[in-house]
C-alpha positions in Angstrom: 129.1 75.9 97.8 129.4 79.4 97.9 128.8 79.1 101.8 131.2 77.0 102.2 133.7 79.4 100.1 132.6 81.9 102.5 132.8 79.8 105.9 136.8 79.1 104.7 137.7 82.6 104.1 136.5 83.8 107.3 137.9 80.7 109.4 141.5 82.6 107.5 140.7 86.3 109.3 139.5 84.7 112.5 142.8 83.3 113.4 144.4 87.2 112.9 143.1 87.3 116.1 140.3 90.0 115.0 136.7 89.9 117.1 134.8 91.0 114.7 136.0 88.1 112.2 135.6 85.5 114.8 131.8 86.6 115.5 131.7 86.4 111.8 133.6 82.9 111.5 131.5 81.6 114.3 128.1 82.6 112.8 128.8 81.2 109.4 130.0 78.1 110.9 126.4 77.8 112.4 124.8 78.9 109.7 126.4 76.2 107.6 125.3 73.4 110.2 122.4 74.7 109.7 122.6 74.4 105.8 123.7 71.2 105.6 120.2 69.9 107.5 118.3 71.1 105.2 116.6 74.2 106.1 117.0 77.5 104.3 119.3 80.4 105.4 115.7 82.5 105.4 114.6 80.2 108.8 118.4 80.8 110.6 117.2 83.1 114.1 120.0 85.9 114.3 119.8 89.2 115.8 119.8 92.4 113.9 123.9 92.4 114.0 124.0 88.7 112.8 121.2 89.2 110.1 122.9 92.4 108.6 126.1 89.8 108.2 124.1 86.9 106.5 122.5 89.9 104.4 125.8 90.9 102.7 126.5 86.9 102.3 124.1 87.0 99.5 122.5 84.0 99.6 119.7 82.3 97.4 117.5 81.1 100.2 117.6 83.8 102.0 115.7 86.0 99.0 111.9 86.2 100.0 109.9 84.2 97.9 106.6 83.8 96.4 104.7 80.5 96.0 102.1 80.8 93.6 98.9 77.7 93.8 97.7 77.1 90.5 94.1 76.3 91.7 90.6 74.8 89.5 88.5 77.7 88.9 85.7 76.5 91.7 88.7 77.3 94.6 88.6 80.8 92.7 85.1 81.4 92.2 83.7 79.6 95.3 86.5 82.0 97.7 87.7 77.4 98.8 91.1 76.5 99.8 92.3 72.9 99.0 94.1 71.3 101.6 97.3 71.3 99.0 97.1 75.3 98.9 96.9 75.3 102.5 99.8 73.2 103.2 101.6 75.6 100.8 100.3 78.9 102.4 101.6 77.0 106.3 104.9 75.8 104.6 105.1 80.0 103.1 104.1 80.9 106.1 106.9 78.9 108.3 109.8 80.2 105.8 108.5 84.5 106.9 107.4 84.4 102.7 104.0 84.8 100.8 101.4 82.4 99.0 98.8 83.3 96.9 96.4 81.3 94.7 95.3 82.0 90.9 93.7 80.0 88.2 96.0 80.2 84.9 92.8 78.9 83.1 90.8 82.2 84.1 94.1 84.3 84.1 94.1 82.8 80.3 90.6 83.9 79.4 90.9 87.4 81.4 94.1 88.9 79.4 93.1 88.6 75.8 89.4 90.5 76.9 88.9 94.4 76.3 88.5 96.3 79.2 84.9 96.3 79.3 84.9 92.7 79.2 87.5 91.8 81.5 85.0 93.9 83.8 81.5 92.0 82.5 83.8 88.9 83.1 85.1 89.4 86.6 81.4 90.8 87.8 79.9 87.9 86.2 82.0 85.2 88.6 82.0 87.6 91.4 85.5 88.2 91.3 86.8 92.0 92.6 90.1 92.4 90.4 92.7 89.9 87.9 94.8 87.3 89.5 97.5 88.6 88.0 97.2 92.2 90.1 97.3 90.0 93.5 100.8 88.7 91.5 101.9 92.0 91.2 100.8 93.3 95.0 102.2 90.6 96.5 105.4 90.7 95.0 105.7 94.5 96.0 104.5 93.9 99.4 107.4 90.9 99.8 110.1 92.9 98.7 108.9 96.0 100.9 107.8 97.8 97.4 105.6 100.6 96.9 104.7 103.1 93.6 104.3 106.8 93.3 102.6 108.8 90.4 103.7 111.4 88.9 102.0 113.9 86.2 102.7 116.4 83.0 101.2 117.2 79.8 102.5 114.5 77.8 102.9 111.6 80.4 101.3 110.1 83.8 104.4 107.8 85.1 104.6 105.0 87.9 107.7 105.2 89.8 108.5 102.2 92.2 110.8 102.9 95.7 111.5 101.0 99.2 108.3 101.5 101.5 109.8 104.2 104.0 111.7 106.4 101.0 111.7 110.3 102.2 109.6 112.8 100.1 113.7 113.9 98.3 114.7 110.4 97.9 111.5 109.6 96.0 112.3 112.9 93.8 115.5 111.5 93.3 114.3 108.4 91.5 113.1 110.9 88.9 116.1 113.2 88.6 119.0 114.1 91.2 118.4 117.2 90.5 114.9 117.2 91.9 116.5 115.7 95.1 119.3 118.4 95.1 117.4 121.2 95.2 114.3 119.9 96.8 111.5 122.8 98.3 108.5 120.9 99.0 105.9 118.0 97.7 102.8 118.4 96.5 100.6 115.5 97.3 97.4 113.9 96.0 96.3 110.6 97.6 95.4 108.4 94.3 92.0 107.5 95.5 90.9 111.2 96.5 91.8 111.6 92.9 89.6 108.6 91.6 86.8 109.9 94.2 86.7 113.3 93.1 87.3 112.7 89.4 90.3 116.0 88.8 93.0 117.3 90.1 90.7 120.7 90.8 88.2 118.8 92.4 90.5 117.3 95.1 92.4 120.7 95.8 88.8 122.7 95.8 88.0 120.0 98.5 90.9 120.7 100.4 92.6 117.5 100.3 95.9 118.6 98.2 98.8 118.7 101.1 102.2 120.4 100.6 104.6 117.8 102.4 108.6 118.9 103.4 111.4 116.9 103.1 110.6 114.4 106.4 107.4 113.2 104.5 107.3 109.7 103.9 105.9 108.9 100.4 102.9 106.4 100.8 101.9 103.8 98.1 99.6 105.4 95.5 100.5 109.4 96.4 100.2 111.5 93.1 103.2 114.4 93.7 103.8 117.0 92.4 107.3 118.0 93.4 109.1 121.9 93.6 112.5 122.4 93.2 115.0 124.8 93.0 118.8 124.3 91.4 
């Protein structure tokens, strides 16, 4: 329906005559043939001109999506695809989205343990992390997420941006005023941190780098950022 909305309203601009409304016209009049056969905008071939158009339509099925298997525990466990999850991971796969598998039952049993024996728990069935982080990093990685740390004395805070976001830009998402006057980044990689156990430790190691304003901010970067207004 709201294709079809769209399809009429540029079929009105094309006949003004206007190029770039009858490239437009013409493309959502194939993209709603293709539509009505029942495949999803997400599997329509454009080029990057035509694909920045069907961007700004909006459209549902052309979100990325994740498909989540709910498996049996032995799939889990046992590292076993069924041939139903693989189906789903091909049919994820032919749409340019994501599957995953989990078990709800084990994803049940894991997030009312403490700490220690959520770790006891996933040791004892060979398992390296939750379920429930895959969710969260493959949701991140399909929508072209990524998350920065940042530090004081009275909080350590996550900050999520668009993978490629500029060492100002990621400032920004704390305060414009860290963007505006923007001197330099301090960074820390998250796992030189875990590694070397302080902030001292890393920089007496030599691994703290002062990044300008062309630095690109990589998933897990502690920062530290000056700033001058």
């Amino acid at each position: 329906q709201t294709l079809e909305k769209q399809f009429h309203k540029s079929e009105k601009l094309a006949r003004s005559g206007d190029k770039t409304d009858q490239i437009k016209y013409s493309l959502i009049q194939s993209l709603l043939d293709h539509c009505n056969n029942g495949k999803k905008v997400k599997t329509f071939n454009t080029n990057n001109e035509e694909r920045e158009i069907v961007r700004n339509l909006n459209l549902l099925t052309n979100k990325p999506i994740l498909y989540v298997a709910n498996v049996g525990e032995g799939d889990i466990i046992n590292n076993e695809s069924s041939d139903l999850s693989n189906k789903l991971s091909e049919y994820a796969k032919d749409e340019n989205n994501l599957s995953i598998r989990l078990c709800s039952k084990l994803e049940q049993e894991i997030a009312v343990l403490s700490e220690d024996e959520k770790d006891l728990f996933l040791n004892e069935y060979s398992l390296s992390e939750p379920g429930l982080n895959k969710l969260i990093r493959s949701a991140f990685n399909l929508l072209g997420l990524e998350t920065f740390f940042t530090a004081g004395p009275k909080e350590v805070r996550s900050w999520t941006i668009k993978k490629g976001t500029t060492a100002p830009s990621a400032a920004g998402e704390i305060h414009t005023d860290f963007e505006r006057g923007f001197i330099k980044a301090e960074v820390i990689k998250y796992m030189d941190l875990i590694n070397f156990g302080s902030e001292k430790a890393v920089k007496e190691a030599g691994l703290s780098k002062l990044q300008g304003k062309e630095y690109i901010v990589c998933d897990g970067d502690c920062i530290f950022f000056h700033f001058n207004v």
